[in-house]
C-alpha positions in Angstrom: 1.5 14.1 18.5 1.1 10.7 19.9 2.4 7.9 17.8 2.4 4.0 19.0 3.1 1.0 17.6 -0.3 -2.0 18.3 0.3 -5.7 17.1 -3.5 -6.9 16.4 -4.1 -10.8 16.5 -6.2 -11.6 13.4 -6.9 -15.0 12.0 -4.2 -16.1 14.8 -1.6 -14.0 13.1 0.4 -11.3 14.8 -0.5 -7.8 12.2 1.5 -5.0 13.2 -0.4 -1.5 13.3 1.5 1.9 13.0 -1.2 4.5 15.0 -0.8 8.4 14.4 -2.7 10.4 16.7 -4.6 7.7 19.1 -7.0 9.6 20.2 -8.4 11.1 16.5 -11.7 11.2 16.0 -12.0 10.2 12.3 -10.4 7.9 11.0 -8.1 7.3 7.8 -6.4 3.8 6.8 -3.2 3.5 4.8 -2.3 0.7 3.1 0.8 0.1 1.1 2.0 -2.2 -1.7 3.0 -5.8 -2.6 6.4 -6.2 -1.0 6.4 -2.5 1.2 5.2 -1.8 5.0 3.5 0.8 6.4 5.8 3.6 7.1 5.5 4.2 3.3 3.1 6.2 4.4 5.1 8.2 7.4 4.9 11.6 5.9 1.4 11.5 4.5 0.1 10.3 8.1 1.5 12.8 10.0 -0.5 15.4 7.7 -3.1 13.3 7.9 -3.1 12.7 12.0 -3.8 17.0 12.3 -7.0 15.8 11.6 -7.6 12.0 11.8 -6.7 9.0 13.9 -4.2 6.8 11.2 -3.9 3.2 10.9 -0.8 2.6 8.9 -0.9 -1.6 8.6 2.1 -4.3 8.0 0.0 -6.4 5.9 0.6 -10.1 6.6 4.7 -11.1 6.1 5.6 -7.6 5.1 7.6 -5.3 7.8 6.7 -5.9 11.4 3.8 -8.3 10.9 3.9 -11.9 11.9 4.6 -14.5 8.3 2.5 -17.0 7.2 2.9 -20.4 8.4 0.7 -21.9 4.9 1.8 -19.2 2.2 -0.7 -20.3 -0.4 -3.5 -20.2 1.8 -2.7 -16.7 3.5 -1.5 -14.3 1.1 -4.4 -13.8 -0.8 -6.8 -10.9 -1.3 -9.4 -12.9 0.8 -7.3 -12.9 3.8 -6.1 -9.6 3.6 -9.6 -8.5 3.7 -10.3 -10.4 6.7 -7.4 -8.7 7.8 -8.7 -5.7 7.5 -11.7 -6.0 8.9 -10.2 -7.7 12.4 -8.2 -4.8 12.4 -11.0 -2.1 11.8 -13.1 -4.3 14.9 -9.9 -3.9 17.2 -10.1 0.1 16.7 -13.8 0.2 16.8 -14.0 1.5 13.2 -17.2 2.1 12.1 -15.9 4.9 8.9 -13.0 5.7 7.3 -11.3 6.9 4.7 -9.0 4.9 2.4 -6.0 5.4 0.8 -4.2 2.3 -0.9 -1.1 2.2 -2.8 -0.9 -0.6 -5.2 -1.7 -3.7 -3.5 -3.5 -1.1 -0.7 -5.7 0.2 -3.7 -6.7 -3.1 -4.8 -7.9 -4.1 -1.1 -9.8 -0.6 -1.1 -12.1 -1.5 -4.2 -12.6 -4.2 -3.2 -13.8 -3.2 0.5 -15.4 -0.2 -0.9 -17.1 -2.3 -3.4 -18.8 -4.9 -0.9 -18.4 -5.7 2.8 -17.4 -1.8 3.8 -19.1 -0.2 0.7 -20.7 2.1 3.7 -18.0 2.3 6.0 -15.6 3.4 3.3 -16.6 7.6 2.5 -13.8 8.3 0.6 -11.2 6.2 -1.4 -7.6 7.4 -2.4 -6.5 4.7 -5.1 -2.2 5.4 -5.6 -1.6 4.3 -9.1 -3.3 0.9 -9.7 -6.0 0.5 -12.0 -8.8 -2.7 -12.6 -6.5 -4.5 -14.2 -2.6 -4.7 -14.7 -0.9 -4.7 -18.3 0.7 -8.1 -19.1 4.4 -7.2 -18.8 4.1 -4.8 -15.2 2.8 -8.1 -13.8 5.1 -10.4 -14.8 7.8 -8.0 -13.9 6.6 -7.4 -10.3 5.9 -11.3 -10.0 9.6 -11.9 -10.7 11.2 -9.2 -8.3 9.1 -10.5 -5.4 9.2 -14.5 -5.9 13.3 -14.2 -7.2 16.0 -15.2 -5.2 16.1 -12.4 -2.3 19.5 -9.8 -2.3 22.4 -10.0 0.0 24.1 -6.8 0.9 26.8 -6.4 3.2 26.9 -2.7 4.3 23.7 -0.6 5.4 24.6 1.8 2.4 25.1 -1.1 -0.4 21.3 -2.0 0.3 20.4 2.1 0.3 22.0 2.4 -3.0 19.6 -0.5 -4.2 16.2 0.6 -2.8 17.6 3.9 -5.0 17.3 1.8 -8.0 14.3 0.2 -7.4 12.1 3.4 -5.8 13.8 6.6 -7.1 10.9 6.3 -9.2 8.5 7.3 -6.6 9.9 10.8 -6.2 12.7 12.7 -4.8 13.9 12.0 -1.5 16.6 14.0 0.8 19.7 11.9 2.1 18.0 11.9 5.5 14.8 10.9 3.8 16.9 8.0 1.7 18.6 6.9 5.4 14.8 6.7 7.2 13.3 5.5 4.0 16.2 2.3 4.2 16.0 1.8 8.1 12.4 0.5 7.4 12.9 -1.3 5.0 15.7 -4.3 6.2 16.1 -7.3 8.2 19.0 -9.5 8.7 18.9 -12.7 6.2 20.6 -16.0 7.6 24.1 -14.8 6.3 24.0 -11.8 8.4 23.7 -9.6 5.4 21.0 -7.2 4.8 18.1 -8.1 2.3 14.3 -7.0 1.9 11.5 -7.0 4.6 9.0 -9.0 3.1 8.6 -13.0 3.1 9.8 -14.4 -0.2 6.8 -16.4 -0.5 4.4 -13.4 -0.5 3.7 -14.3 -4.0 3.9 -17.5 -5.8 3.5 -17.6 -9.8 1.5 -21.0 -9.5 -1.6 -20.1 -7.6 -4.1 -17.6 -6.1 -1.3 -15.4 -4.1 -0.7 -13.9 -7.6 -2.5 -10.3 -7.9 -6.0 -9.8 -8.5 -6.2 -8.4 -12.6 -9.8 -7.8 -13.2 -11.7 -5.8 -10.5 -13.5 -4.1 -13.8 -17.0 -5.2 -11.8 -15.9 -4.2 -8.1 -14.6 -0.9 -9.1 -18.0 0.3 -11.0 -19.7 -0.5 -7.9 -18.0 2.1 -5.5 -20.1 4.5 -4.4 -17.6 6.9 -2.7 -16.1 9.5 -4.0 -12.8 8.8 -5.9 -9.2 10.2 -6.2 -7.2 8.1 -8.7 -2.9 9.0 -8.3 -1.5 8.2 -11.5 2.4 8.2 -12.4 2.8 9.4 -16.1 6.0 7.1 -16.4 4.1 3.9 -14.8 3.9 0.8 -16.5 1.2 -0.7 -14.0 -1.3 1.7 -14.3 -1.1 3.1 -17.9 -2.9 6.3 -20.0 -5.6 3.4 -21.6 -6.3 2.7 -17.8 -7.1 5.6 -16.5 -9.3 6.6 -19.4 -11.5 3.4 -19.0 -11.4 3.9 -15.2 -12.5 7.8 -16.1 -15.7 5.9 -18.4 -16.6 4.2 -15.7 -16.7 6.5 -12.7 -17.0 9.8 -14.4 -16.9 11.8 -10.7 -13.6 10.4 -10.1 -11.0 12.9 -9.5 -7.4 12.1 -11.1 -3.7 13.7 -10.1 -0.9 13.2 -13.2 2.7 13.0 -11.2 4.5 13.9 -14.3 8.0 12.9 -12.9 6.9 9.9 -11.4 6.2 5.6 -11.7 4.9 3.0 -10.1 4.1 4.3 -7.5 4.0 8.1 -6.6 5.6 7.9 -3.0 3.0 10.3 -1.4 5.9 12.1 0.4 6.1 15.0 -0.7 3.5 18.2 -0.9 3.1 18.2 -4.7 1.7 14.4 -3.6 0.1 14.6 -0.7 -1.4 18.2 -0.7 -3.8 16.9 -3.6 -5.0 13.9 -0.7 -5.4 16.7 2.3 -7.8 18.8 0.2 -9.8 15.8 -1.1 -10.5 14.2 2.2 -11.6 17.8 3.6 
């Protein structure tokens, strides 16, 4: 299986794009959270590219993907739906389906809700709901605008990313080891610290997440699978009940063992997604 790396000029920004299987005839998208990158989604889409052409993106100052030069003007939902659509007119696609974690899932209601509401046929929504509880979001706000870590060794920043996403699901040494390669860059001091731009989010103005998409998600037509961690404090029981009112066709997987967010990379997570889309 053919797998490239393609770095798409949109808006005059540099977006890198992680391609499974090139030459696919359908096509699935998958985008990750706030402060992640693309090869989140590594195991899933090369599952997925049996069947599919996938477009794993760096959203805008996360992994590979140019930063912003004006921070409050870029990273914002807006954009990142432009984004998405100069990326979908670089591969000439016309239909897709969608699978968001987080952040990703947000972007998919609200494309699936308006400007690709027919492109869009079905929509895989990894634990994020129509709103996010008070608390979750002023937690996530203060990991990704706080002062960014330093660490010294390649396994002292492992050993961190284990704190922070051992919630998502068991992982193998060698899967712990990939998981960390791609997930790094070199600060100023030489040390190694996260991949993401620190001014991805800013508590002052409109780069802080979207929290009411009540209207946009009761107006997607596709068919729905909801992934919901028990443990997660982002997307909670009350959530997926209201979500359930609302789109009573909607399909919903319980990860028992896992948080915010169910790392889709492993077959108890992403079997659920294989059978859906077929």
């Amino acid at each position: 299986m053919e797998i490239r790396s393609e770095f798409v000029i949109v808006n005059d920004r540099s977006i890198h794009v992680r391609v499974y299987n090139p030459d696919g005839e359908k096509t699935a998208i998958c985008w990750h959270g706030l402060a992640r990158n693309g090869f989140d989604f590594e195991t899933l889409a090369r599952e997925l590219a049996q069947d599919y052409r996938v477009l794993c993106p760096d959203t805008l100052g996360r992994g590979l993907s140019q930063w912003a030069r004006d921070p409050a003007t870029e990273y914002n939902y807006p954009n990142y739906l432009a984004i998405a659509k100069g990326i979908c007119e670089h591969f000439n696609v016309t239909q897709m389906d969608w699978i968001g974690t987080s952040m990703g899932g947000i972007i998919g209601i609200l494309l699936a809700s308006g400007p690709f509401k027919d492109k869009i046929q079905r929509l895989v929504i990894n634990d994020i709901g129509p709103e996010i509880p008070a608390d979750a979001l002023a937690r996530i706000i203060d990991y990704v605008s706080g002062e960014q870590p330093g660490f010294d060794t390649f396994f002292e920043y492992q050993d961190y990313l284990k704190e922070l996403y051992g919630i998502w699901g068991q992982r193998s040494p060698d899967q712990w080891i990939r998981m960390t390669e791609t997930s790094l860059r070199r600060n100023n001091q030489g040390q190694f610290t996260v991949h993401f731009d620190p001014d991805i989010i800013q508590k002052s103005d409109e780069t802080v997440p979207v929290i009411d998409l009540w209207e946009p998600f009761s107006q997607v037509s596709c068919p729905i699978l909801l992934f919901h961690g028990l443990l997660s404090d982002v997307l909670t029981l009350k959530i997926v009940k209201n979500m359930k009112r609302s789109q009573p066709d909607m399909r919903v997987i319980t990860i028992n063992d896992c948080g915010h967010a169910p790392g889709l990379h492993i077959p108890q997570h992403y079997e659920p997604i294989l059978k859906f889309l077929s």
